[in-house]
CHARMM internal coordinates of N, CA and C (Angstrom, degrees):
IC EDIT
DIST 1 N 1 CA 1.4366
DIST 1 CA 1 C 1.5343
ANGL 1 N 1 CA 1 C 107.39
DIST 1 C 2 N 1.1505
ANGL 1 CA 1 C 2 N 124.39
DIHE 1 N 1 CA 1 C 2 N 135.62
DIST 2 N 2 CA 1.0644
ANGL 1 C 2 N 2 CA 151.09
DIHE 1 CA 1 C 2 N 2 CA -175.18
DIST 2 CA 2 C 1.5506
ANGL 2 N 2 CA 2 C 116.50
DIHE 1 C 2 N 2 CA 2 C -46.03
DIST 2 C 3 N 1.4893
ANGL 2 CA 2 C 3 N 169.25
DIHE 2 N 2 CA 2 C 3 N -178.04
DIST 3 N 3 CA 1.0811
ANGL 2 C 3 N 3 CA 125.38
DIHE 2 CA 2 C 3 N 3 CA 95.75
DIST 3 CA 3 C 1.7404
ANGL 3 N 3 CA 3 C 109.14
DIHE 2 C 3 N 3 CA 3 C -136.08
DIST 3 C 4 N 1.4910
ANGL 3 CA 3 C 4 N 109.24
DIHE 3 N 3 CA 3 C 4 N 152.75
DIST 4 N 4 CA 0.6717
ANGL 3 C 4 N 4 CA 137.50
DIHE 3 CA 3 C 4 N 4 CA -148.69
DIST 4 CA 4 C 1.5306
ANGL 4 N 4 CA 4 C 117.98
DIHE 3 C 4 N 4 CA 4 C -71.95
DIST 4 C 5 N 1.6058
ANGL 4 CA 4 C 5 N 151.93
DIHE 4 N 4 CA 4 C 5 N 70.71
DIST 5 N 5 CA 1.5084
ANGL 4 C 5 N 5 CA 133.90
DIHE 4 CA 4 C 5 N 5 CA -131.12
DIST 5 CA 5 C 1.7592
ANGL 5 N 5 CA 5 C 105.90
DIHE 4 C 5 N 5 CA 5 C -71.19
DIST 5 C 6 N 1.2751
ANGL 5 CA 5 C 6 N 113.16
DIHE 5 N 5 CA 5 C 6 N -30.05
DIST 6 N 6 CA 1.8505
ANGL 5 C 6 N 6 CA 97.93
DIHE 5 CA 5 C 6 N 6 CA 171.69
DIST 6 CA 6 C 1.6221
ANGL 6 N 6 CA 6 C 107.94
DIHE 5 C 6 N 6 CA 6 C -93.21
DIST 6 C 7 N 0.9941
ANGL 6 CA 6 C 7 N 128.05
DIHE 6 N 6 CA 6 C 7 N 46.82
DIST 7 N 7 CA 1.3994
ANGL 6 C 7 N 7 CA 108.55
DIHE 6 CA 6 C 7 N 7 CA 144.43
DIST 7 CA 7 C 1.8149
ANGL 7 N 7 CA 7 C 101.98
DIHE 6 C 7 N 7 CA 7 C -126.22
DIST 7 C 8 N 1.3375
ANGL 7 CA 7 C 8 N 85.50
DIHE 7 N 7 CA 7 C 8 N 163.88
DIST 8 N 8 CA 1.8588
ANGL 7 C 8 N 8 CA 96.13
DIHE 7 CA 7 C 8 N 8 CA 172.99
DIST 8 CA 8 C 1.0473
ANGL 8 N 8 CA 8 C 120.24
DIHE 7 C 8 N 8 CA 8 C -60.23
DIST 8 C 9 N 1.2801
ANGL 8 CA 8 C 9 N 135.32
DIHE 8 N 8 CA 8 C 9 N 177.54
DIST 9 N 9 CA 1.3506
ANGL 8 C 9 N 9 CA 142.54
DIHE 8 CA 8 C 9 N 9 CA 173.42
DIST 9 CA 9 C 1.2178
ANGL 9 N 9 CA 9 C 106.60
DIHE 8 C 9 N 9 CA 9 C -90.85
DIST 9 C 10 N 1.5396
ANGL 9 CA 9 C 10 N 133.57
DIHE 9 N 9 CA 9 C 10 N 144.07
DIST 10 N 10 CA 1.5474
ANGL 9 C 10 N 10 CA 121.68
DIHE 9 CA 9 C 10 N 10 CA 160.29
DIST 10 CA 10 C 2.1350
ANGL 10 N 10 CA 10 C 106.45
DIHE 9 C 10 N 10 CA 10 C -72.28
DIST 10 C 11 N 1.0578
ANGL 10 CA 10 C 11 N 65.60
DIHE 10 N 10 CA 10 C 11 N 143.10
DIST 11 N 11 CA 1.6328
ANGL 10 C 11 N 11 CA 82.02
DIHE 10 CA 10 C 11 N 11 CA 167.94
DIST 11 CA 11 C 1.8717
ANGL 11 N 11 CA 11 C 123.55
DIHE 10 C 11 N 11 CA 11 C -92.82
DIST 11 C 12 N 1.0448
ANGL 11 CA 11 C 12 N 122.45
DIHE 11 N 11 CA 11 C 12 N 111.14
DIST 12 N 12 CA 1.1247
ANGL 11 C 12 N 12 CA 131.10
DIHE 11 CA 11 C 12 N 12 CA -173.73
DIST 12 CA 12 C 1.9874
ANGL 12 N 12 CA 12 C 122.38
DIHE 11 C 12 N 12 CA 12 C -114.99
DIST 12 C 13 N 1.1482
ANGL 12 CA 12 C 13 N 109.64
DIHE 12 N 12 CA 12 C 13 N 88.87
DIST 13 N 13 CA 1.5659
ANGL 12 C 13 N 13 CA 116.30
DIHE 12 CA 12 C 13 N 13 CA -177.69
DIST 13 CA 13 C 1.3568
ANGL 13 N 13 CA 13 C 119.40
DIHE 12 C 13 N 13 CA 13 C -87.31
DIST 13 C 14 N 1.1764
ANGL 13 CA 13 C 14 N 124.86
DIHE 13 N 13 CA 13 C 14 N 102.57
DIST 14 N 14 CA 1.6458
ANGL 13 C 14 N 14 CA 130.73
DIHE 13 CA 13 C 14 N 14 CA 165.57
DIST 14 CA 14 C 1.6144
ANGL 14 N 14 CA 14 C 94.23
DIHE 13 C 14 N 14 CA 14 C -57.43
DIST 14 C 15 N 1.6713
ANGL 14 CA 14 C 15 N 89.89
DIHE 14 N 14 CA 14 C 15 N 142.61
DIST 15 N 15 CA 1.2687
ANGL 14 C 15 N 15 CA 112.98
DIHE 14 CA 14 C 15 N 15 CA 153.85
DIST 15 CA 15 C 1.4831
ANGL 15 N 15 CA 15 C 133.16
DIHE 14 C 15 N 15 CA 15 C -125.78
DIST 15 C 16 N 1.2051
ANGL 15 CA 15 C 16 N 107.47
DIHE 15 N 15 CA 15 C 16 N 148.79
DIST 16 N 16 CA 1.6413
ANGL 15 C 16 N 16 CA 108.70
DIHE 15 CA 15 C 16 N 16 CA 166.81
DIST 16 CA 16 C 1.2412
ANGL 16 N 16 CA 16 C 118.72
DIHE 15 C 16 N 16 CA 16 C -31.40
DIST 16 C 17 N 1.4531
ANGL 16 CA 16 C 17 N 145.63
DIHE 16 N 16 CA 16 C 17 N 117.56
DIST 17 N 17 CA 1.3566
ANGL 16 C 17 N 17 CA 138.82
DIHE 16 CA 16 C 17 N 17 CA 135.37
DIST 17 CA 17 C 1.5948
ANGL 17 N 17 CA 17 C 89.10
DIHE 16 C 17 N 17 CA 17 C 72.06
DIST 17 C 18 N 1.0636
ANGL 17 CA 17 C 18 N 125.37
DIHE 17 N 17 CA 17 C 18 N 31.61
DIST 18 N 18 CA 1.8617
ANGL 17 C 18 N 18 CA 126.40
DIHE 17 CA 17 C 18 N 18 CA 159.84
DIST 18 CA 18 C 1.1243
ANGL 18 N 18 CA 18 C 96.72
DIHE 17 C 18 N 18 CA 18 C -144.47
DIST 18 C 19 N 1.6830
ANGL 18 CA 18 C 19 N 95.43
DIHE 18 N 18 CA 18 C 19 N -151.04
DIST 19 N 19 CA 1.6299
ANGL 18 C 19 N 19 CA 126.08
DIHE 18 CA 18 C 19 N 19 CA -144.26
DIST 19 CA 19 C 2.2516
ANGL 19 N 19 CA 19 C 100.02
DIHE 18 C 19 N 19 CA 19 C -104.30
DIST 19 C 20 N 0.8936
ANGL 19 CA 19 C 20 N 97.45
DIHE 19 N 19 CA 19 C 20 N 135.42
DIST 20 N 20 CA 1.8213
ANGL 19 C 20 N 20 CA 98.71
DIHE 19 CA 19 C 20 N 20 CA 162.67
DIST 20 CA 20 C 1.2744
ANGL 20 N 20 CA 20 C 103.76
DIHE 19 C 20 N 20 CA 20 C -50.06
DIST 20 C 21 N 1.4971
ANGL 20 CA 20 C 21 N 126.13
DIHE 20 N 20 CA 20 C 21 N 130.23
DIST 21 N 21 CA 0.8518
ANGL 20 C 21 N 21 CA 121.90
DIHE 20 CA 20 C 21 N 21 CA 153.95
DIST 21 CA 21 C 1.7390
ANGL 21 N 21 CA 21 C 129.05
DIHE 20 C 21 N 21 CA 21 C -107.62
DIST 21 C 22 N 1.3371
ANGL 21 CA 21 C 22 N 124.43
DIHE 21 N 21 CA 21 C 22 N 105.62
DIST 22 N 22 CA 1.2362
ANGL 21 C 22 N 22 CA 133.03
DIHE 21 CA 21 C 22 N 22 CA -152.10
DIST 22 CA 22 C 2.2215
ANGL 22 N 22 CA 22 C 103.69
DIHE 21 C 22 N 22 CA 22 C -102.79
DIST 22 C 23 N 1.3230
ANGL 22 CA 22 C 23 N 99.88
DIHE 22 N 22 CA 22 C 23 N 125.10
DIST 23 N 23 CA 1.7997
ANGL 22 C 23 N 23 CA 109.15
DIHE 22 CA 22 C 23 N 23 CA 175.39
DIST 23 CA 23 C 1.5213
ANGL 23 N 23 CA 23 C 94.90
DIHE 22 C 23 N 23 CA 23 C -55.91
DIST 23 C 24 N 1.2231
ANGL 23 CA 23 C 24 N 96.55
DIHE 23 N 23 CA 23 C 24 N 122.34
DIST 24 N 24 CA 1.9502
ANGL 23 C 24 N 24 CA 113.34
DIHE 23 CA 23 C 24 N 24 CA 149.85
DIST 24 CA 24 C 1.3597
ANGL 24 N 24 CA 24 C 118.68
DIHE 23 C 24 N 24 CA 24 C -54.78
DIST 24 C 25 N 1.6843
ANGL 24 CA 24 C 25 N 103.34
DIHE 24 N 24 CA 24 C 25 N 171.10
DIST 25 N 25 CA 1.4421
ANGL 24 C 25 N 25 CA 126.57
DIHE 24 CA 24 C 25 N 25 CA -23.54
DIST 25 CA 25 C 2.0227
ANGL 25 N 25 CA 25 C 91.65
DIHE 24 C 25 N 25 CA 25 C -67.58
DIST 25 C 26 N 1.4121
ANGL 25 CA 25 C 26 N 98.74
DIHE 25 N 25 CA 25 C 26 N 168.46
DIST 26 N 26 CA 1.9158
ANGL 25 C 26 N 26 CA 128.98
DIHE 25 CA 25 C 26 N 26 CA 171.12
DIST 26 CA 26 C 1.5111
ANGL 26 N 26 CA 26 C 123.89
DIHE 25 C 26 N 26 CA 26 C -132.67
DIST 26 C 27 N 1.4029
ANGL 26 CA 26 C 27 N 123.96
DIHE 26 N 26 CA 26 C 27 N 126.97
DIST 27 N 27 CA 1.3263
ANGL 26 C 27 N 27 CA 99.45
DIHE 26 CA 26 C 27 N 27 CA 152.20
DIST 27 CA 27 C 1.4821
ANGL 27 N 27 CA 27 C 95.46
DIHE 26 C 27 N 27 CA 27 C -83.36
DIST 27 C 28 N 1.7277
ANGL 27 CA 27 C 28 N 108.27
DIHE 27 N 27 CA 27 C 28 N 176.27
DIST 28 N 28 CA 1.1547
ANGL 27 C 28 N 28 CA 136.60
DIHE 27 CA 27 C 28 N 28 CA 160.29
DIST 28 CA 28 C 1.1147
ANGL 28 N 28 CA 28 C 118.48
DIHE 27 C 28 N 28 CA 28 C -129.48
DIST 28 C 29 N 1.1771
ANGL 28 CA 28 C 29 N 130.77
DIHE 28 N 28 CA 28 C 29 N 111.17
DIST 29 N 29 CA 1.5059
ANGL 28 C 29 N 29 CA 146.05
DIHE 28 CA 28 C 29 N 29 CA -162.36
DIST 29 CA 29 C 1.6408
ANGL 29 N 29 CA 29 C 85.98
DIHE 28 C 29 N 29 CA 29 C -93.32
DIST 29 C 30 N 1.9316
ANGL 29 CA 29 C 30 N 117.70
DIHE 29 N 29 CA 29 C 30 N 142.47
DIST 30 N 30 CA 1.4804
ANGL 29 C 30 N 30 CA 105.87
DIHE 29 CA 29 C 30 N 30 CA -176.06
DIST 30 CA 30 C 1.6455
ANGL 30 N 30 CA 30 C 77.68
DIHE 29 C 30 N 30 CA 30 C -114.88
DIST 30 C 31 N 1.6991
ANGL 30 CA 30 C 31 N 117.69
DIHE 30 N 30 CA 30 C 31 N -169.69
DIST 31 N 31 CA 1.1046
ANGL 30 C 31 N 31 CA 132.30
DIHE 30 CA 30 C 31 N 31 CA 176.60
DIST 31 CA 31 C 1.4456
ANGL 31 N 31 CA 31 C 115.48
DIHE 30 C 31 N 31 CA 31 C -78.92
DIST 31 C 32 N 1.1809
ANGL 31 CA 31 C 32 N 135.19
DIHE 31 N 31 CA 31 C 32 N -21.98
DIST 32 N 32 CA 1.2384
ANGL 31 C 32 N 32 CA 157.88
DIHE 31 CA 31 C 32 N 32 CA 156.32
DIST 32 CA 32 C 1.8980
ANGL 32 N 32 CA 32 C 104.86
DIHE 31 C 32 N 32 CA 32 C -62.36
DIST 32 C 33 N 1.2122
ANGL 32 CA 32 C 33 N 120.08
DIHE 32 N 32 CA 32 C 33 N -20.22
DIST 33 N 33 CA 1.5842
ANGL 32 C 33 N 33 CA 120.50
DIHE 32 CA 32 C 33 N 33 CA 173.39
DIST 33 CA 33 C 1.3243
ANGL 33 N 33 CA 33 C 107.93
DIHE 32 C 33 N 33 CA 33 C 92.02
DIST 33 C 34 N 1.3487
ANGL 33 CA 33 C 34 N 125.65
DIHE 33 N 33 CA 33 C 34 N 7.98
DIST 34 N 34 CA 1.6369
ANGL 33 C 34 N 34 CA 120.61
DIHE 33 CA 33 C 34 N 34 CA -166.46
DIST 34 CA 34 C 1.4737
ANGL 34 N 34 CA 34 C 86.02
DIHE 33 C 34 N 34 CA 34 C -85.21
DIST 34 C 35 N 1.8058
ANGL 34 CA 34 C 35 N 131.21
DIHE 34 N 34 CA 34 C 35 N 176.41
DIST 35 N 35 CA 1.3185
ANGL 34 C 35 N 35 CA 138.78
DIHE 34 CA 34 C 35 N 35 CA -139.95
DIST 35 CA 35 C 1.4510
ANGL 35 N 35 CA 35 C 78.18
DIHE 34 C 35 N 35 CA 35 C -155.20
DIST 35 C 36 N 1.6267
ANGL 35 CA 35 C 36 N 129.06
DIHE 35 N 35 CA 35 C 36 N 117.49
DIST 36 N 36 CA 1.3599
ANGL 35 C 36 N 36 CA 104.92
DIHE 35 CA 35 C 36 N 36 CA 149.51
DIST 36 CA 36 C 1.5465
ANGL 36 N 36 CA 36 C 102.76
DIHE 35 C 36 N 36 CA 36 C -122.47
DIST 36 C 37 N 1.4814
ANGL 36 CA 36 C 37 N 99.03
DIHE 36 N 36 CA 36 C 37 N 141.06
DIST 37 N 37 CA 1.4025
ANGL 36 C 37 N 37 CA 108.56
DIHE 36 CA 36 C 37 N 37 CA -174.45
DIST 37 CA 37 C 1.7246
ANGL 37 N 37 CA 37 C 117.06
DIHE 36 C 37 N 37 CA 37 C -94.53
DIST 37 C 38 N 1.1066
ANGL 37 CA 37 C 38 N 131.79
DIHE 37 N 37 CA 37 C 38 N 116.73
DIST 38 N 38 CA 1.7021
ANGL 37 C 38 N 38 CA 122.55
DIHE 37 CA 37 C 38 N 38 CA 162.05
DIST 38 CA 38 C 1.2801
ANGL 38 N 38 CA 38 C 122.91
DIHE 37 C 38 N 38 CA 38 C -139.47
DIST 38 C 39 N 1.3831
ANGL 38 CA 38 C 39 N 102.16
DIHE 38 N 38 CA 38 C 39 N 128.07
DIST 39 N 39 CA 1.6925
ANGL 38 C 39 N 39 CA 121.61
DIHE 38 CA 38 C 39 N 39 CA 154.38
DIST 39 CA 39 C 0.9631
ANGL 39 N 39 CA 39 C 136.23
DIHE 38 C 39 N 39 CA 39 C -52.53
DIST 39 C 40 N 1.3741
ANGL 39 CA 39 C 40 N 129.96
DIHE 39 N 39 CA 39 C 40 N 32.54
DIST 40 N 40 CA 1.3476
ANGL 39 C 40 N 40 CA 139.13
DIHE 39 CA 39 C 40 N 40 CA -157.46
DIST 40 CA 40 C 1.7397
ANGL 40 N 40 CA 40 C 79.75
DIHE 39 C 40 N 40 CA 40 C -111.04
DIST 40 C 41 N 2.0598
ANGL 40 CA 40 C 41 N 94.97
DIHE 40 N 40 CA 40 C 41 N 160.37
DIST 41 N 41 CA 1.2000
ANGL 40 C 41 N 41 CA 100.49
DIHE 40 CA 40 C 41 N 41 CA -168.87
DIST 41 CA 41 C 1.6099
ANGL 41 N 41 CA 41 C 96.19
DIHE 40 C 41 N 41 CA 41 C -92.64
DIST 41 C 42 N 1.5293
ANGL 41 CA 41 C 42 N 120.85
DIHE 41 N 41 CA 41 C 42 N -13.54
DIST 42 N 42 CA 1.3574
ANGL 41 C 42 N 42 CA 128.02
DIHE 41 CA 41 C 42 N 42 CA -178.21
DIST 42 CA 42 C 1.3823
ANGL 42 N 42 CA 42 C 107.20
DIHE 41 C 42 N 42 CA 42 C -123.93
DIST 42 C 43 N 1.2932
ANGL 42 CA 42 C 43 N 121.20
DIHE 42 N 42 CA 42 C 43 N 129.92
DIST 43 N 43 CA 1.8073
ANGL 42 C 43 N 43 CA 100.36
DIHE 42 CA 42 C 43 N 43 CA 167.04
DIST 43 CA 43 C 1.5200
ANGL 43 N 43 CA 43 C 97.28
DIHE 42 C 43 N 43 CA 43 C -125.33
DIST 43 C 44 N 1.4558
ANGL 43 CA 43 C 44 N 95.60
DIHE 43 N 43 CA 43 C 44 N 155.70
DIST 44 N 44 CA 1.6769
ANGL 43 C 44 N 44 CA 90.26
DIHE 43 CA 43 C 44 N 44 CA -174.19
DIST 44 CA 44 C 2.1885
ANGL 44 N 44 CA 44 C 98.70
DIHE 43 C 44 N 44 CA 44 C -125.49
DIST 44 C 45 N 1.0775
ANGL 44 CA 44 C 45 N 95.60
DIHE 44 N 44 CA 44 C 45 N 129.70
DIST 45 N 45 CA 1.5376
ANGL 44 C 45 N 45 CA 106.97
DIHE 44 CA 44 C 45 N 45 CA 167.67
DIST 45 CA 45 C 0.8462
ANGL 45 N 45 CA 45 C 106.26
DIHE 44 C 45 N 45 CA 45 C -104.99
DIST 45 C 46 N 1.9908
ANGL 45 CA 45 C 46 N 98.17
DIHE 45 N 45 CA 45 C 46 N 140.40
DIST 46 N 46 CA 1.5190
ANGL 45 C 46 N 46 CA 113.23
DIHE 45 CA 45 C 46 N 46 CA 169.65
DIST 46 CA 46 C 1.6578
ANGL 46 N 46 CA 46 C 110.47
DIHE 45 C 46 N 46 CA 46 C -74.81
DIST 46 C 47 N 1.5273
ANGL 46 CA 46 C 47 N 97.42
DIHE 46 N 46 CA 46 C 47 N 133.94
DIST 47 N 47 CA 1.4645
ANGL 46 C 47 N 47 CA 103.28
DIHE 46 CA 46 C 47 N 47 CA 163.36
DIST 47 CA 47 C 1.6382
ANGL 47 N 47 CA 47 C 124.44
DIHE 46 C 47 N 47 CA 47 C -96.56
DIST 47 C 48 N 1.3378
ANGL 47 CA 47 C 48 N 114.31
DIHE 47 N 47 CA 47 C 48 N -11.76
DIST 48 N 48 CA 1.6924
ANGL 47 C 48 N 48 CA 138.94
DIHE 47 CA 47 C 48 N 48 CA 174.90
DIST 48 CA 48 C 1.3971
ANGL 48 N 48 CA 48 C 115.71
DIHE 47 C 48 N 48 CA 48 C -60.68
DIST 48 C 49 N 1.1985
ANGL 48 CA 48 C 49 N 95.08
DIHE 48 N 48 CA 48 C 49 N -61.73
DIST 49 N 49 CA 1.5817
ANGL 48 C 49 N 49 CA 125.02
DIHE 48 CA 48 C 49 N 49 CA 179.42
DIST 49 CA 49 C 1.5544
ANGL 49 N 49 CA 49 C 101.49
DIHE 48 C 49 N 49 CA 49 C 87.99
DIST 49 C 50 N 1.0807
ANGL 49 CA 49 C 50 N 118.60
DIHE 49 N 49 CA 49 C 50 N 29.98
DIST 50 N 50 CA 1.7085
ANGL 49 C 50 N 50 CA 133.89
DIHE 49 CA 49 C 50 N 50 CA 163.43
DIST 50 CA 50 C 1.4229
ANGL 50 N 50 CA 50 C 125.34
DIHE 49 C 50 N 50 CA 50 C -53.33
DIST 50 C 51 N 1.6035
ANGL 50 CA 50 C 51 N 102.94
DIHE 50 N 50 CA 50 C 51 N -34.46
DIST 51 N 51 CA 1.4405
ANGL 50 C 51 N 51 CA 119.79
DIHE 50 CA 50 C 51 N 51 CA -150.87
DIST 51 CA 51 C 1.3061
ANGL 51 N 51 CA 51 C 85.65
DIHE 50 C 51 N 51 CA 51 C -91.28
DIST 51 C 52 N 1.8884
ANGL 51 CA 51 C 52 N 100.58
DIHE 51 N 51 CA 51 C 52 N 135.46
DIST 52 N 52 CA 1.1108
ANGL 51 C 52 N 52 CA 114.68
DIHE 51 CA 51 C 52 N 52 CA 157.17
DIST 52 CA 52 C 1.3836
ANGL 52 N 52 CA 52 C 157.92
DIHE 51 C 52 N 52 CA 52 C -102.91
DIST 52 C 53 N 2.4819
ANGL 52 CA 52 C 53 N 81.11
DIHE 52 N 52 CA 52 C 53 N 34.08
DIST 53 N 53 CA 1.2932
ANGL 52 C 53 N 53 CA 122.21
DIHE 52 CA 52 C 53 N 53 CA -170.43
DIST 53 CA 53 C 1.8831
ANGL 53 N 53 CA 53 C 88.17
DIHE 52 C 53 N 53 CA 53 C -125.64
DIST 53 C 54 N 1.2291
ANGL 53 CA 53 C 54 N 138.39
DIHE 53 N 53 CA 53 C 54 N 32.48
DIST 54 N 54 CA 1.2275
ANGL 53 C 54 N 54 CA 147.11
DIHE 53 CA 53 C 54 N 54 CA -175.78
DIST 54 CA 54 C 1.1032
ANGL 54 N 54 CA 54 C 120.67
DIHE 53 C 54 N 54 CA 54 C -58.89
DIST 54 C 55 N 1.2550
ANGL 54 CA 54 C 55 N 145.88
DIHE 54 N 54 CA 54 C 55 N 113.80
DIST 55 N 55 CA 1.7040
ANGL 54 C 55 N 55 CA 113.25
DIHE 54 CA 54 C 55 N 55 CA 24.36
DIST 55 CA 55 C 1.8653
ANGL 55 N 55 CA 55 C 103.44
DIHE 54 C 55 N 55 CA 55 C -91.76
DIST 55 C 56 N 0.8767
ANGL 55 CA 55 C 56 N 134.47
DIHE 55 N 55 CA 55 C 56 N 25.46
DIST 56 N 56 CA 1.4601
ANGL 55 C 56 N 56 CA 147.50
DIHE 55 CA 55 C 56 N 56 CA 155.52
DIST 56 CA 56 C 1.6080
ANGL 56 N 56 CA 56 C 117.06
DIHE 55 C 56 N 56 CA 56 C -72.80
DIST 56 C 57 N 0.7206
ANGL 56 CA 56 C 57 N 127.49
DIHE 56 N 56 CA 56 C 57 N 120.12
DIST 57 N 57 CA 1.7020
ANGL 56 C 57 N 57 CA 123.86
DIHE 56 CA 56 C 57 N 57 CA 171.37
DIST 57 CA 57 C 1.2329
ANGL 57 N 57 CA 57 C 119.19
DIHE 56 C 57 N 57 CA 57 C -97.14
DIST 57 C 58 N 1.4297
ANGL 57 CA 57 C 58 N 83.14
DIHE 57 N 57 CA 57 C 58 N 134.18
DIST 58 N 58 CA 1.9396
ANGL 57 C 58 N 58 CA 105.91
DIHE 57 CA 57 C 58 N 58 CA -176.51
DIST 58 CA 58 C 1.4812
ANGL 58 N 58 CA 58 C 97.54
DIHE 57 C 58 N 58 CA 58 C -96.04
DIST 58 C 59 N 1.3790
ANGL 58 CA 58 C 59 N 156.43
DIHE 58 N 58 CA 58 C 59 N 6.83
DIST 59 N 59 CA 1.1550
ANGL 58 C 59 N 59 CA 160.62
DIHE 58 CA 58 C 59 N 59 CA 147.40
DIST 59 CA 59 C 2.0539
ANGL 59 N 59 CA 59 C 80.61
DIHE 58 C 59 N 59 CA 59 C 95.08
DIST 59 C 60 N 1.6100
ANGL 59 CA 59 C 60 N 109.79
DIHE 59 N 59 CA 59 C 60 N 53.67
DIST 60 N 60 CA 1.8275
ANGL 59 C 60 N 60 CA 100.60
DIHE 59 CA 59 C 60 N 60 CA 149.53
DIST 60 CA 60 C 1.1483
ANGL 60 N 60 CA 60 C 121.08
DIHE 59 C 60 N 60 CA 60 C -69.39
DIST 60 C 61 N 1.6037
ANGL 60 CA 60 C 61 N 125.48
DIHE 60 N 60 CA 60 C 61 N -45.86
DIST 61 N 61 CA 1.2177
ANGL 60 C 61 N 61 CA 121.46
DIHE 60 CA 60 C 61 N 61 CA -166.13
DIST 61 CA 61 C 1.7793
ANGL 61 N 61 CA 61 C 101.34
DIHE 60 C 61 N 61 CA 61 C -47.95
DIST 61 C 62 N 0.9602
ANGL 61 CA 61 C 62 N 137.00
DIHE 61 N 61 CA 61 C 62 N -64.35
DIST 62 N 62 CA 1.0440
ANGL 61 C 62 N 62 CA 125.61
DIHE 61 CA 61 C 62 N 62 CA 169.51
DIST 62 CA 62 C 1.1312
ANGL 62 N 62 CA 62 C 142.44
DIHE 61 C 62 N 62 CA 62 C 10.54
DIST 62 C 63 N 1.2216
ANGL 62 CA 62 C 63 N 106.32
DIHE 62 N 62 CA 62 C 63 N -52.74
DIST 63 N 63 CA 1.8626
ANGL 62 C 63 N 63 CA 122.53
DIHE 62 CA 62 C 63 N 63 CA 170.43
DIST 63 CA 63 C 1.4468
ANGL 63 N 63 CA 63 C 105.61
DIHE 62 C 63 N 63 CA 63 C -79.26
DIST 63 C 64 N 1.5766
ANGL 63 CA 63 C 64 N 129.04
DIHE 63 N 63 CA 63 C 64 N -30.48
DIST 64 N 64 CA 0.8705
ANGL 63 C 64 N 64 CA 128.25
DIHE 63 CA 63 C 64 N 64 CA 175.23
DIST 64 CA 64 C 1.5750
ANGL 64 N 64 CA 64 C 131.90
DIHE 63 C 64 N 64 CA 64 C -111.07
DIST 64 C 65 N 1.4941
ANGL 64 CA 64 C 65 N 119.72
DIHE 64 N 64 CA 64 C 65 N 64.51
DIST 65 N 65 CA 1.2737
ANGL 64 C 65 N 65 CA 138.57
DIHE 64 CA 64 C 65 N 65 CA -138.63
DIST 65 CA 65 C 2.0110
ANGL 65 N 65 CA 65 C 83.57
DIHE 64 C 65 N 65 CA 65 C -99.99
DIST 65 C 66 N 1.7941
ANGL 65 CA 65 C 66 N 114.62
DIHE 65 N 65 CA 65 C 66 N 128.81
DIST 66 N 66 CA 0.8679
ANGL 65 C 66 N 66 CA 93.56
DIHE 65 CA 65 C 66 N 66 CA 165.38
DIST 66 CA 66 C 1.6391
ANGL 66 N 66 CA 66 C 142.14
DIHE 65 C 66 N 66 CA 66 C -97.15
DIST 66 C 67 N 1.1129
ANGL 66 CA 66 C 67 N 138.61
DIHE 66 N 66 CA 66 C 67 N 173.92
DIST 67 N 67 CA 1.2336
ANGL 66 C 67 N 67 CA 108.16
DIHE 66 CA 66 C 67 N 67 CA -172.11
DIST 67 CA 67 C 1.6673
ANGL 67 N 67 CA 67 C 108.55
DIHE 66 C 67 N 67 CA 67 C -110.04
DIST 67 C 68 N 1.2130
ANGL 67 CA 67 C 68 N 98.54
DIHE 67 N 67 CA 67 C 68 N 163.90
DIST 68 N 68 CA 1.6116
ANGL 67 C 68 N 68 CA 92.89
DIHE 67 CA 67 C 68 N 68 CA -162.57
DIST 68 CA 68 C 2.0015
ANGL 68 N 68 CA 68 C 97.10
DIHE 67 C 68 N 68 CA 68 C -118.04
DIST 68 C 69 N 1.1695
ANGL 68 CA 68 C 69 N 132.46
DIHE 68 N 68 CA 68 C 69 N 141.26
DIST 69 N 69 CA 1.3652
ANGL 68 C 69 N 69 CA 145.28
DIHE 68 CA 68 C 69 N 69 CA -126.79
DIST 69 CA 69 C 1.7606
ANGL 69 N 69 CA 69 C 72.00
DIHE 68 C 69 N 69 CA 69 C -111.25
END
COOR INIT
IC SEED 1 N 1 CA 1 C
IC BUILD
């Protein structure tokens, strides 16, 4: 992929025990080839694969928080 030298970089923040959170707008290309497009100023991907809005997060991990010894 190409990239472009005057535009910004997207910004992409891992989180603890959640979802990537990636700067708007994104497509997201899935493995299946579907395109989802959003204008959101934040988008958050599931990294769990919990969500049963996937690869989008519905904040599942949540219920399933692990615990650390």
């Amino acid at each position: 992929m190409p990239t472009n030298p005057d535009r910004e970089p997207r910004r992409i923040r891992l989180t603890t025990d959640g979802p990537a959170l990636i700067e708007g707008p994104v497509e997201v290309v899935t493995p299946d080839g579907r395109t989802i497009h959003s204008d959101r100023v934040v988008v958050a991907l599931c990294l769990c694969r919990r969500s049963s809005n996937y690869p989008l997060c519905d904040t599942s991990h949540r219920k399933h928080r692990r615990h650390e010894p």
